[in-house]
C-alpha positions in Angstrom: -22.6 57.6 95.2 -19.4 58.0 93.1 -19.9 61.4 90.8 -17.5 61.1 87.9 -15.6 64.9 86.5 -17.3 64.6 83.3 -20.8 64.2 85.5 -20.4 67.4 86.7 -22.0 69.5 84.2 -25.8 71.2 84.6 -27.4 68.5 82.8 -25.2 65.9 84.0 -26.4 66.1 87.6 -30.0 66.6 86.6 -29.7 63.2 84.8 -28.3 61.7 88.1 -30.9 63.3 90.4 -33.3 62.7 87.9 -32.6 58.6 88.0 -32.6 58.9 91.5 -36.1 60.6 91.6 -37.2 57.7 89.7 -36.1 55.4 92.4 -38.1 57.1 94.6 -41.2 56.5 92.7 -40.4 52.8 92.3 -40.3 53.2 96.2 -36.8 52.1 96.8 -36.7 53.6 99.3 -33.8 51.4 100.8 -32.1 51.6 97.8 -31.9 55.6 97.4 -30.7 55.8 101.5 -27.5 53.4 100.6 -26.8 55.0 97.6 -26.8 58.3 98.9 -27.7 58.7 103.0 -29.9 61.2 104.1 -28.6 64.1 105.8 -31.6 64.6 108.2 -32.0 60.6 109.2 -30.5 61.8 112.2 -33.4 63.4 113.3 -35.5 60.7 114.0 -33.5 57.7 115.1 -36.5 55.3 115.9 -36.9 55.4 111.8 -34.1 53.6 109.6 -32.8 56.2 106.7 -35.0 54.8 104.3 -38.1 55.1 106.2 -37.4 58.3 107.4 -37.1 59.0 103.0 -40.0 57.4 102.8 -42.0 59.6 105.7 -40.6 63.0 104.7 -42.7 62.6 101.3 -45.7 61.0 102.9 -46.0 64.1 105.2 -46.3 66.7 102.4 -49.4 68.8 102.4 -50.4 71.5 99.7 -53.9 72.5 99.6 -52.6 75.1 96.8 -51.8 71.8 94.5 -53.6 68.9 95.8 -56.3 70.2 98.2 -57.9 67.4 100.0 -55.0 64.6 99.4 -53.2 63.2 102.3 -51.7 60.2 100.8 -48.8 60.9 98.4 -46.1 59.1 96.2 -43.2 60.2 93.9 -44.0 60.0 90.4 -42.3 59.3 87.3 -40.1 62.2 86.6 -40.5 62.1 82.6 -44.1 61.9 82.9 -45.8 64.2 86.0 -47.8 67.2 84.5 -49.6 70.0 85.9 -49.9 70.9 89.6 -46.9 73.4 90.3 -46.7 75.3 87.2 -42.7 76.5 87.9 -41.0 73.2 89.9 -37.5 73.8 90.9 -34.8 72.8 88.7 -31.7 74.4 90.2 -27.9 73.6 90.0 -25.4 75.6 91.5 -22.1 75.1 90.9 -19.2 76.4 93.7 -15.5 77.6 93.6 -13.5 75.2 96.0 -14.5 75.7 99.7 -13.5 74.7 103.1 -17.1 72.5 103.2 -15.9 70.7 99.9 -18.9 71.6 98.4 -18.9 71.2 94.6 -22.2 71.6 93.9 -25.9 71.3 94.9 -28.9 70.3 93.1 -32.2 71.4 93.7 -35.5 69.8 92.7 -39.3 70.0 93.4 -40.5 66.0 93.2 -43.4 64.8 91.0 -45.8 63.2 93.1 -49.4 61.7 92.3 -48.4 62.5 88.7 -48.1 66.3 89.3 -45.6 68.6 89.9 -45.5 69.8 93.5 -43.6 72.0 96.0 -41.8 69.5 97.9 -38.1 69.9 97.1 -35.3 67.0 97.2 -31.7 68.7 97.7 -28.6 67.0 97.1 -24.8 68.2 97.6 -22.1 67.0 95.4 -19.1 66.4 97.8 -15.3 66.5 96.8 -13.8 63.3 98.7 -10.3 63.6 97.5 -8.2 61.7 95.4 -10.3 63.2 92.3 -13.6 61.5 93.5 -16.8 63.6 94.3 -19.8 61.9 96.2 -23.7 62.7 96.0 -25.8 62.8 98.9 -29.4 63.4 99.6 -29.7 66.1 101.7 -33.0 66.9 102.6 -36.8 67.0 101.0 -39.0 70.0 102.5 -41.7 71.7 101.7 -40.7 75.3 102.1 
């Protein structure tokens, strides 16, 4: 996904991984993967991109947060409450590199309507020609 210069500010690329958070939850799964890939698709090359998206957050466990649940689903970003009481919400911003890294975006998804400890990390990408690219780069639990 195209990242305009003007995008690049803190709140900026939470606004963008926010949106894309809230494609998760409307399970567009298929969607989110052309958009923005997923780094660790490769992985697991019986599963498309999207299902492996899709997988990654069905596998999360956390009897800390939700002790006994084994089915899960992203939430709404502007309305998941309770559950991890500090999620990540982490930009870092880079001095140009080798890697063309830009910056990275780190956040902890909402899922069943609470906050949890499963992190989505995307990398903003410098492509050339004054264009910058978002990927999805991986969702662990760490």
């Amino acid at each position: 996904m195209d990242i305009q210069e003007e995008q690049l500010t803190e709140a900026g690329l939470l606004d963008i991984a926010s949106h894309w958070i809230n494609e998760l939850a409307a399970e567009n799964y298929d969607a989110v993967f052309n958009a923005l890939g997923f780094a660790m698709a490769y992985q697991t090359p019986e599963l498309t991109g999207a299902e492996r998206i899709k997988a990654e957050i069905k596998k999360y466990r956390s009897d800390q947060y939700y002790p006994g649940v084994t089915d899960f689903s992203v939430s709404l970003w502007e309305s998941a409450s309770g559950g991890n009481p500090s999620p990540a919400r982490i930009v870092r911003s880079y001095k140009p590199n080798d890697l063309k890294v830009i910056a990275t975006i780190e956040l902890d998804l909402p899922l069943n309507g609470k906050w949890s400890d499963l992190l989505a990390s995307f990398v903003v990408f410098e492509v050339g020609n004054n264009r910058n690219t978002l990927i999805l780069e991986d969702i662990t639990n760490l």
